[in-house]
MMTF fields as JSON, N, C-alpha, C and O atoms, coordinates in Angstrom:
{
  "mmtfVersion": "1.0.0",
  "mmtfProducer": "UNKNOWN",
  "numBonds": 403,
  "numAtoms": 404,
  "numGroups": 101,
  "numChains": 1,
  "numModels": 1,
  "chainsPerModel": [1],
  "groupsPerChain": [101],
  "chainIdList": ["A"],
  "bondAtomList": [4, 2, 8, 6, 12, 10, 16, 14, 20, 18, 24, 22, 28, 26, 32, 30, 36, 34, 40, 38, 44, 42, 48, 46, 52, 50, 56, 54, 60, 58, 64, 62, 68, 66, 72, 70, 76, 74, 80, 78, 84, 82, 88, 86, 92, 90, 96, 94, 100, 98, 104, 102, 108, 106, 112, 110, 116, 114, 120, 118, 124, 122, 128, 126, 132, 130, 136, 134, 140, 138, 144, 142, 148, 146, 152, 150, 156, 154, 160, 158, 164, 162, 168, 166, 172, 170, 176, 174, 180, 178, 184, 182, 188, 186, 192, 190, 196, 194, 200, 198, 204, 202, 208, 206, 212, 210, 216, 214, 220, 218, 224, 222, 228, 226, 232, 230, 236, 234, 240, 238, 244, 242, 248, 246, 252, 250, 256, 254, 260, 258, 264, 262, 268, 266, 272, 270, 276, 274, 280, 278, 284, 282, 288, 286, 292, 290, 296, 294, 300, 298, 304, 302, 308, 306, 312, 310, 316, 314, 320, 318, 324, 322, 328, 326, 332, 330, 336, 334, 340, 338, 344, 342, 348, 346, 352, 350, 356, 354, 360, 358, 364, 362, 368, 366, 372, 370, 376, 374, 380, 378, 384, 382, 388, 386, 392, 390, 396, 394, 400, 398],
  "bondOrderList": [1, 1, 1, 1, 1, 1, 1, 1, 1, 1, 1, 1, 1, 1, 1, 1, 1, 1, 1, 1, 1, 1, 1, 1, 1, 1, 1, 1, 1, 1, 1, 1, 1, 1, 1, 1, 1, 1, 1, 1, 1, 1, 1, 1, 1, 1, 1, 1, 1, 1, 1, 1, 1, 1, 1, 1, 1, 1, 1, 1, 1, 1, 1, 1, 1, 1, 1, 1, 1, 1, 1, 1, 1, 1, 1, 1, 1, 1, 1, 1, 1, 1, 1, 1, 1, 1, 1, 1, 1, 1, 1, 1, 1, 1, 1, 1, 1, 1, 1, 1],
  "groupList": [{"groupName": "UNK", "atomNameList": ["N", "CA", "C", "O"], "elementList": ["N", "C", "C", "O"], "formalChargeList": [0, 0, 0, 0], "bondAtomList": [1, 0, 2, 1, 3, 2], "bondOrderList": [1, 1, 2], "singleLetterCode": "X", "chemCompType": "L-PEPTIDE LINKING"}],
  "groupTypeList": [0, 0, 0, 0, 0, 0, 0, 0, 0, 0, 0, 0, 0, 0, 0, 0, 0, 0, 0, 0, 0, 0, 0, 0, 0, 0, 0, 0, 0, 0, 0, 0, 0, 0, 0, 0, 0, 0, 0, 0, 0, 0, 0, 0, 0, 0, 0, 0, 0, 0, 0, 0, 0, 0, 0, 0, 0, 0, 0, 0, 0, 0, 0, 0, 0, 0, 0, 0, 0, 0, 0, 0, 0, 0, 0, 0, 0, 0, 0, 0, 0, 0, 0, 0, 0, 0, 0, 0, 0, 0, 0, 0, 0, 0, 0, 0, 0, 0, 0, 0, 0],
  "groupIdList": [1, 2, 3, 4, 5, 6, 7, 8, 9, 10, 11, 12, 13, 14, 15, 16, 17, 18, 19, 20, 21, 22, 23, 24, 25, 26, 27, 28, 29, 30, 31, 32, 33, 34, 35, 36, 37, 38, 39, 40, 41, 42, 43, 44, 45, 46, 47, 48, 49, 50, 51, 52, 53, 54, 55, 56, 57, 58, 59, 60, 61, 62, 63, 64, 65, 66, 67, 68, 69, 70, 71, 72, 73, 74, 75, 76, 77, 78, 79, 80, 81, 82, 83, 84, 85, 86, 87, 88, 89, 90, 91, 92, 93, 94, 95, 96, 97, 98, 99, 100, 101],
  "secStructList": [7, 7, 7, 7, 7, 7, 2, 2, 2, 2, 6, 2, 2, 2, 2, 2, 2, 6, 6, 7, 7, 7, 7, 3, 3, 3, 7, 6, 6, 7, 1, 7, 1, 6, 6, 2, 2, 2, 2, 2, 2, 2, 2, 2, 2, 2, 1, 3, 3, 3, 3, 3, 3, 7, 7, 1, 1, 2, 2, 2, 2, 2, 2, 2, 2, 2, 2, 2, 2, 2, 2, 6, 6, 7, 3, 3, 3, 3, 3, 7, 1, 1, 3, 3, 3, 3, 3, 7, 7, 7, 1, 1, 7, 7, 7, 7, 7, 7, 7, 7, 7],
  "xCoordList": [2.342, 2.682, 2.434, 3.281, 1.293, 0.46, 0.669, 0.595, 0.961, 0.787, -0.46, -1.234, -0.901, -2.089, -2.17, -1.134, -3.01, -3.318, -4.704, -5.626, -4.914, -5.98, -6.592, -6.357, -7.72, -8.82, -8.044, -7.819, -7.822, -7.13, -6.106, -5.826, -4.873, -3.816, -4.341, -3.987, -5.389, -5.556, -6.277, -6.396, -6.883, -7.762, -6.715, -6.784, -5.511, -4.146, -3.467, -3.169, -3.088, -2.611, -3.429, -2.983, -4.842, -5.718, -5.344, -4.993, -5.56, -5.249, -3.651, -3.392, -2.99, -1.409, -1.238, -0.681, -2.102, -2.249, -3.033, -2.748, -4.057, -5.085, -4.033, -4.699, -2.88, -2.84, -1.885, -1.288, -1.429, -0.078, -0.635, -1.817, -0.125, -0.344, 0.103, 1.191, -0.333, -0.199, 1.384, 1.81, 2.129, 3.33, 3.894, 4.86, 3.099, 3.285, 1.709, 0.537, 2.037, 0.522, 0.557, 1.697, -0.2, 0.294, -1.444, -2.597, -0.906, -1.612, -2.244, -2.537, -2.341, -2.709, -1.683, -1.997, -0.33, 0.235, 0.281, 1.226, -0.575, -0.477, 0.762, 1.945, 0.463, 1.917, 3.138, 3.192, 4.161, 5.319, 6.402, 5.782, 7.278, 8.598, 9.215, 10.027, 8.801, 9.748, 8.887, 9.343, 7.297, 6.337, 6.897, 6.963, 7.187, 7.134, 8.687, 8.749, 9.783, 10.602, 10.776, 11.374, 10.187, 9.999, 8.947, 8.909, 7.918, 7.346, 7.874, 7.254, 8.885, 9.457, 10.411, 11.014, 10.857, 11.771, 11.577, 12.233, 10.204, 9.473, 8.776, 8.674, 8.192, 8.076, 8.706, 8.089, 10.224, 10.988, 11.743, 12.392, 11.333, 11.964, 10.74, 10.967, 9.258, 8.14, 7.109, 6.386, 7.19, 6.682, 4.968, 4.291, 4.581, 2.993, 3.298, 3.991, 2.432, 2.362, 0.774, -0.051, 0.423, -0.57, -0.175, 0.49, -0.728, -0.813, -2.095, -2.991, -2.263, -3.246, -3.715, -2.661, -4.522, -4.508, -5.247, -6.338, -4.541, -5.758, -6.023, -5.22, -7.567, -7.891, -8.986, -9.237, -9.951, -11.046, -12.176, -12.93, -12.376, -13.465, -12.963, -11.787, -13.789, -13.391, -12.885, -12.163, -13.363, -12.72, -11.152, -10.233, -11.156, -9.136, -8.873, -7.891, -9.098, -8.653, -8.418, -7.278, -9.423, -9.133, -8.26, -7.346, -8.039, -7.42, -5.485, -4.46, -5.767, -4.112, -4.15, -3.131, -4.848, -4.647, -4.326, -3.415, -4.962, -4.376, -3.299, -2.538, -3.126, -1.497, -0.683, 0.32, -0.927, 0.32, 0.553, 1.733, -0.28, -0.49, 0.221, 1.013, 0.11, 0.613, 2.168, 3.025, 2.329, 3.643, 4.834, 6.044, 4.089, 5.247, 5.184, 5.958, 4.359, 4.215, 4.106, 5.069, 2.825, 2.567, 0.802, 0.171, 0.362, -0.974, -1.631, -1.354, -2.893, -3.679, -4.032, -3.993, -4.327, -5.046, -6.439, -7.257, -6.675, -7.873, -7.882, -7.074, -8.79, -8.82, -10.057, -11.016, -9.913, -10.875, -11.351, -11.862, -11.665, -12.038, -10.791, -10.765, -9.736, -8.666, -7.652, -6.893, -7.42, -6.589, -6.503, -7.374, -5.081, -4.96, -3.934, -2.861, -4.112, -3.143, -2.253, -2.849, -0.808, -0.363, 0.295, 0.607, 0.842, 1.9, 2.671, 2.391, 3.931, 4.81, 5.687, 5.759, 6.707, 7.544, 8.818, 9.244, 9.402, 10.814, 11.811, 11.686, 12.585, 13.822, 14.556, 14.498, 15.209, 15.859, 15.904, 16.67, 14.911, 14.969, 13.447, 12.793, 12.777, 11.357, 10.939, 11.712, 9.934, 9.727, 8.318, 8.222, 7.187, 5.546, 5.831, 6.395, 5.404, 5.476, 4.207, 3.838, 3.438, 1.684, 1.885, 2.861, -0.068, -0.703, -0.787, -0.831, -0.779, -1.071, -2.504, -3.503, -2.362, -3.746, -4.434, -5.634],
  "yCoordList": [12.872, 12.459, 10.955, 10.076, 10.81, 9.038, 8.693, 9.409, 7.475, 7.051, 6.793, 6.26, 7.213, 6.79, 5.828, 5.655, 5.007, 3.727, 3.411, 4.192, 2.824, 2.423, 1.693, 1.598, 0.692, 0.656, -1.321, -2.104, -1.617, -2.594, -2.697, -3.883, -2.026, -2.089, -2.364, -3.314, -1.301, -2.18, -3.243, -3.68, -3.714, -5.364, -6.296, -7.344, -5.785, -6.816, -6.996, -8.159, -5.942, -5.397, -6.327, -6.785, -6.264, -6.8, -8.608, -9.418, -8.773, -10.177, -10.868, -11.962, -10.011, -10.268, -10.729, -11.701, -9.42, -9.4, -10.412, -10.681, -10.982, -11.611, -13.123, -13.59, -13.598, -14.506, -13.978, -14.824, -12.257, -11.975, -11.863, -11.547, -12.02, -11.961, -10.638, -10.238, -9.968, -8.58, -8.465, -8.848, -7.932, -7.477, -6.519, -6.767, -5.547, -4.419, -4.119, -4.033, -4.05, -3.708, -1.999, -1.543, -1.365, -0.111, 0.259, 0.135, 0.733, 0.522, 2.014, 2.998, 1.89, 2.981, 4.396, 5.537, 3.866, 5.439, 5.952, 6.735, 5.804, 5.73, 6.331, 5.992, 6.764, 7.22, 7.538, 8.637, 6.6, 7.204, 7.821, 8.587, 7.976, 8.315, 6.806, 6.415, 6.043, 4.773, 3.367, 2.233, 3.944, 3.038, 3.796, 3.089, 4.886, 5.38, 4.59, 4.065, 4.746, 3.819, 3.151, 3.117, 1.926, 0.783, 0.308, -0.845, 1.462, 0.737, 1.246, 0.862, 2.061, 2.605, 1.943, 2.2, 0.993, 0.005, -1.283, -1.983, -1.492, -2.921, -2.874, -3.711, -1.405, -1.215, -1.085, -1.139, -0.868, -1.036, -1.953, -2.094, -3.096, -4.816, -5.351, -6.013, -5.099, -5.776, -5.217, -5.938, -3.808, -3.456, -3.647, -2.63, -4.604, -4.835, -5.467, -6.443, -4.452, -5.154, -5.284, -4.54, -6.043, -5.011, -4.987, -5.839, -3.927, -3.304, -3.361, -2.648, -4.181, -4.74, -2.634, -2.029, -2.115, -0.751, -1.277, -1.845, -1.031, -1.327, 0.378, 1.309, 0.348, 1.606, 1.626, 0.429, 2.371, 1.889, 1.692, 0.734, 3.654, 4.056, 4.125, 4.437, 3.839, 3.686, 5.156, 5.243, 6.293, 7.572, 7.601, 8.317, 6.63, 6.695, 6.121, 6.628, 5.177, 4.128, 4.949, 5.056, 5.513, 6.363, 7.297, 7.256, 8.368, 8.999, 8.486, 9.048, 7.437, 7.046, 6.153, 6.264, 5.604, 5.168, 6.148, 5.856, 7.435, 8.316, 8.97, 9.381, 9.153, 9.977, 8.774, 9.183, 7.55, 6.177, 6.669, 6.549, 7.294, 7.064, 8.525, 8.449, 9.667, 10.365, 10.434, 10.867, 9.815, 10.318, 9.296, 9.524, 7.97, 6.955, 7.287, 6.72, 8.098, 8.149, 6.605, 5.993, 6.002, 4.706, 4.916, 5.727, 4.047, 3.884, 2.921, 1.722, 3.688, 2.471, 1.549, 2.245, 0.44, -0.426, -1.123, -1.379, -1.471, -1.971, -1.732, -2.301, -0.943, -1.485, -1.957, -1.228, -3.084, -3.823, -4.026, -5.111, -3.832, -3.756, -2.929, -1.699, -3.73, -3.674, -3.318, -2.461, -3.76, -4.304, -3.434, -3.364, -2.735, -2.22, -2.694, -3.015, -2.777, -2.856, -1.694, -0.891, -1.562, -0.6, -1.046, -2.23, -0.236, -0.18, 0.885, 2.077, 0.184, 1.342, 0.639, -0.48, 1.13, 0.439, 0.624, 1.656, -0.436, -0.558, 0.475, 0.44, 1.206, 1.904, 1.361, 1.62, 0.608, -0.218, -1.588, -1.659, -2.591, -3.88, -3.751, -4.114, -3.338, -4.129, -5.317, -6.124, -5.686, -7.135, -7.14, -7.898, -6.296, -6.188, -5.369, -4.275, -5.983, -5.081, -5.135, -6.165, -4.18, -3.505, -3.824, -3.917, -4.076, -4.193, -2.21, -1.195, -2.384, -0.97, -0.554, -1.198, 0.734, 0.955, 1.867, 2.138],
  "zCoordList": [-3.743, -5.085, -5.221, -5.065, -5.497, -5.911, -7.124, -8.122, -7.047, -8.313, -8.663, -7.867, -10.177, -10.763, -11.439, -12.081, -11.632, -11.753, -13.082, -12.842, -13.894, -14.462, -14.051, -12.846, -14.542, -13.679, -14.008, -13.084, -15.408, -15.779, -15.123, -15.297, -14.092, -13.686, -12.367, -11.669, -11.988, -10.693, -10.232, -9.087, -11.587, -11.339, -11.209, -10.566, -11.99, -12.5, -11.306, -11.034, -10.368, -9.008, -7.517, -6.465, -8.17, -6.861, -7.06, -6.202, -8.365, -8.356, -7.854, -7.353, -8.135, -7.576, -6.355, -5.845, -5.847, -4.122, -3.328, -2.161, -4.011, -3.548, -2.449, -1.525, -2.589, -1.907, -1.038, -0.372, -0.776, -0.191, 1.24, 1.377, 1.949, 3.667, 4.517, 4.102, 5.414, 5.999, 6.404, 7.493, 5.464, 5.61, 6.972, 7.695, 7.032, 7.771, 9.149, 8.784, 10.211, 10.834, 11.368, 11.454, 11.604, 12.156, 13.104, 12.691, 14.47, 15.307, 15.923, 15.244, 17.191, 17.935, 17.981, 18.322, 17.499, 17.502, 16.26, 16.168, 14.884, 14.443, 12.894, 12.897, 12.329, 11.268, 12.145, 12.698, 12.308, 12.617, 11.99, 11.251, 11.82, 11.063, 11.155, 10.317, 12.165, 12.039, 11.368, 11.224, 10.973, 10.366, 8.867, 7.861, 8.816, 7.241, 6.456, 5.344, 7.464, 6.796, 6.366, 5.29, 7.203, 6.996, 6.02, 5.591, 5.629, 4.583, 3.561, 2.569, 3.243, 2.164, 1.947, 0.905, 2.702, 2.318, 1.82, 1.05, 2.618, 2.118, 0.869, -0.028, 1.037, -0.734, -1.915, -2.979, -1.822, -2.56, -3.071, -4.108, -1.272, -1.923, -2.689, -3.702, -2.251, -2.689, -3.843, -4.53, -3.913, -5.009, -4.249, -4.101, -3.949, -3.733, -2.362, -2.075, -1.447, -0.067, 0.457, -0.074, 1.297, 1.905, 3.779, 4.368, 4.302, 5.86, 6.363, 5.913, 7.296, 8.123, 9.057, 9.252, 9.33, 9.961, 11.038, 10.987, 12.023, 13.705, 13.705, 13.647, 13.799, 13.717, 14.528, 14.673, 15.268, 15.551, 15.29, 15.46, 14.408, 13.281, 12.221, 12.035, 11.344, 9.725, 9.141, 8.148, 9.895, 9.395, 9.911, 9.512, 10.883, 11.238, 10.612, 10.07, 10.173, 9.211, 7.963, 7.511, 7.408, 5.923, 6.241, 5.417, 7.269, 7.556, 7.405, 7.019, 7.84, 8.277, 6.78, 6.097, 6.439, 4.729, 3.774, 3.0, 3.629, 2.739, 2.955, 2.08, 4.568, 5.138, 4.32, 3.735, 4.211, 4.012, 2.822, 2.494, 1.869, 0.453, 0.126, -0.813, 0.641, 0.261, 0.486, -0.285, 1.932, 2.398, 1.734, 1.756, 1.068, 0.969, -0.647, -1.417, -1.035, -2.878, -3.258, -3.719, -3.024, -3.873, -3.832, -3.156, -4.65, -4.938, -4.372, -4.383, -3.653, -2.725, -3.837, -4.852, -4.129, -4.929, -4.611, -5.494, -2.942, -2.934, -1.022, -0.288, -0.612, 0.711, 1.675, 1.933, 2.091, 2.374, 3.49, 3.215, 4.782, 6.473, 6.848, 6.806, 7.228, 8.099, 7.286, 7.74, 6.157, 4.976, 3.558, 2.69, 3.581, 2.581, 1.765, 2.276, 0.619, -0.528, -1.222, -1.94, -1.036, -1.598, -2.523, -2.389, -3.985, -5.235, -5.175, -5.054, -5.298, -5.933, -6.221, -5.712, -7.209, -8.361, -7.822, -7.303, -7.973, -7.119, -7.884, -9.108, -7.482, -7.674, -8.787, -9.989, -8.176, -8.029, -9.16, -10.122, -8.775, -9.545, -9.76, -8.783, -10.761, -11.092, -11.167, -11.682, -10.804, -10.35, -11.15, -12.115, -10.773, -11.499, -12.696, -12.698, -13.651, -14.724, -15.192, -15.756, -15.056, -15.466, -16.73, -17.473, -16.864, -18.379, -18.934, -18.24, -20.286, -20.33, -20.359, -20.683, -19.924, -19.75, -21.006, -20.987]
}
């Protein structure tokens, strides 16, 4: 369950992100139950993170990028070598408030 995104929300999203630094890294074991927490928590203080993926081939890399995306329910926004950008809207306290699309 992803969030969907417009094409304007996620230019608005990439620019947000553009100066944020790798919040989260996730490595050789990859998806844990104790990596999924923790980004479900950091996504709920931050709304926009991005996660550095040590992966080796780019098909693990996509692989463990879309497991992130499905299992934490947020929307990839941009991912770039190593480096993905995720959204999802805080619970809680909203902080990004999107252009409409």
């Amino acid at each position: 369950m992803s969030i969907a995104l417009t094409s304007a929300q996620n230019r608005f999203l990439r620019g947000q992100a553009h100066d944020l630094k790798a919040v989260l890294q996730i490595g050789g074991k990859g998806v844990t139950p104790a990596f999924l927490a923790e980004l479900d928590e950091v996504l709920e203080r931050h709304e926009l993170i991005k996660v550095k993926v040590a992966a080796g081939d780019r098909e693990t890399r996509d692989a463990m990028i879309s497991d992130l995306v499905e299992k934490s329910g947020s929307a990839l926004v941009q991912r770039i070598g190593h480096v993905a950008i995720f959204y999802r809207p805080s619970k809680e306290k909203r902080q990004i408030v999107l252009p409409r699309g």
